[in-house]
C-alpha positions in Angstrom: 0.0 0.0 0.0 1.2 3.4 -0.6 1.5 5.6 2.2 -0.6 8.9 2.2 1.0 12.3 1.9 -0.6 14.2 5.1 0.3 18.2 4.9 0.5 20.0 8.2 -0.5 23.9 8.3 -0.1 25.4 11.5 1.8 28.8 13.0 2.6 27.3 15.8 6.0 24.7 15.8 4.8 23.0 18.9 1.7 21.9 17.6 2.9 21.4 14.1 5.7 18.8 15.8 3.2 17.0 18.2 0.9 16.4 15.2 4.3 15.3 13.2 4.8 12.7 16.0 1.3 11.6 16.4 1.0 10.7 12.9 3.9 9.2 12.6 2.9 6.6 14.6 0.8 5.4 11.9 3.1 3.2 10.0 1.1 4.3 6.0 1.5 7.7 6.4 3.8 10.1 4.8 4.4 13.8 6.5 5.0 17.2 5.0 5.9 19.4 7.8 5.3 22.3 8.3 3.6 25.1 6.4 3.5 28.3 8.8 0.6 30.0 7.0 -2.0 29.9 4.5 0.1 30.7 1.6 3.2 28.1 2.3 0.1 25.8 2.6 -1.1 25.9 -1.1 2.5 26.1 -2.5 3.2 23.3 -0.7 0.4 21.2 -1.3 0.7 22.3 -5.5 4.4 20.4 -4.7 4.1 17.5 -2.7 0.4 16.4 -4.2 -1.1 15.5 0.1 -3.8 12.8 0.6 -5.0 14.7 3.3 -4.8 18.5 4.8 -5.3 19.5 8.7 -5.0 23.2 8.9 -5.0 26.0 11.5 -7.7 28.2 11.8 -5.9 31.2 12.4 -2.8 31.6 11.0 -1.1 34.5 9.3 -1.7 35.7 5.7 -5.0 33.2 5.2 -6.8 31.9 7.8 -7.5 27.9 7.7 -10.7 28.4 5.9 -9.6 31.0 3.2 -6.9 28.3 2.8 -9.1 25.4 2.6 -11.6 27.3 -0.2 -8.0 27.6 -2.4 -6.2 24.3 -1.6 -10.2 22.8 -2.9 -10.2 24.5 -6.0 -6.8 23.3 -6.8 -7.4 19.3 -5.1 -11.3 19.3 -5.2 -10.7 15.6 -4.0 -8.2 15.9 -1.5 -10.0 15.8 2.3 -9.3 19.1 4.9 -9.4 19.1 8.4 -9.4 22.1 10.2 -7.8 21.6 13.5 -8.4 24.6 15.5 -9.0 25.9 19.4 -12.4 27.8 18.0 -13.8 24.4 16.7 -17.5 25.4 18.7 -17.1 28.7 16.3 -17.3 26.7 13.1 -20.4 24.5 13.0 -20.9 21.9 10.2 -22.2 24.1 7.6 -19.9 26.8 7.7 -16.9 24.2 7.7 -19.0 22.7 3.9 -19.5 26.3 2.8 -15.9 26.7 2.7 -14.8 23.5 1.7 -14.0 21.5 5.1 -14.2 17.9 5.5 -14.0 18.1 9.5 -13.6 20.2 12.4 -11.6 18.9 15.7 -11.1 21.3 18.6 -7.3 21.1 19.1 -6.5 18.7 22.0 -8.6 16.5 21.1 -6.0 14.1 19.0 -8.6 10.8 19.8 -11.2 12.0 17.1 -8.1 13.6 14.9 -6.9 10.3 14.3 -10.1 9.0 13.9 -10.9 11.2 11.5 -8.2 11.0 9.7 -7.9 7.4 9.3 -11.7 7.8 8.5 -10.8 10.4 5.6 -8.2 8.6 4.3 -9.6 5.1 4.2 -10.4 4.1 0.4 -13.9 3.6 0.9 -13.9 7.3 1.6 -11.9 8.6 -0.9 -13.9 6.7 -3.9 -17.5 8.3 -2.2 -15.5 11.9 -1.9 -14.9 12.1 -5.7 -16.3 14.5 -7.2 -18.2 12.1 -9.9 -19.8 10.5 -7.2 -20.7 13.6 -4.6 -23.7 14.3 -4.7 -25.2 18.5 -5.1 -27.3 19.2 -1.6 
């Protein structure tokens, strides 16, 4: 199996490292760490092609969910969590309106790696194609 390409996006190094060694406990996954901001994000992502993205919500530059709207347009298939400290802020249709797969308050690594697992699983991944998604 191929490992998966996860790309990090957070300003702060501690958190960006603690998600680094979290993930890399998972034995299929392949990390790109560490965009600082919004922008480093997308250049980043148009570079190293991720399976998945977990983002920041407030970082410098672009926030986690201008970033997300951007990174979409560019991967429309490619699944975005936005880990953040203001999770309660975003509810669930906010996060679709701007492109979101999930939102998990920071801290809360349990349902991170469940939903990234969940995300990345290729069950997932063939009902998140575009072809098969349906309009609401």
């Amino acid at each position: 199996m191929m490992p998966k390409t996860i790309l990090i996006a957070d300003d702060s190094p501690l958190v960006g490292q603690a998600l680094y060694k979290l993930l890399a406990t998972e034995e299929n996954y392949d990390l790109r760490v560490q965009a600082a901001d919004g922008k480093s994000a997308i250049s980043l992502a148009q570079e190293c092609k991720p399976d998945l993205v977990i983002l920041d919500l407030s970082m410098p530059e672009m926030n986690g969910l201008q970033t997300a709207r951007e990174l979409k347009k560019i991967m429309p298939s490619v699944p975005i969590i936005l880990f953040t400290l203001h999770a309660d802020a975003v509810d669930e249709s906010v996060a679709r309106d701007w492109c979101v797969d999930s939102v998990v308050l920071k801290g809360d690594f349990t349902r991170l790696m469940n939903d990234v697992r969940k995300l990345l699983s290729d069950e997932n991944r063939e009902a998140a194609s575009p072809a098969s998604r349906q309009q609401d």
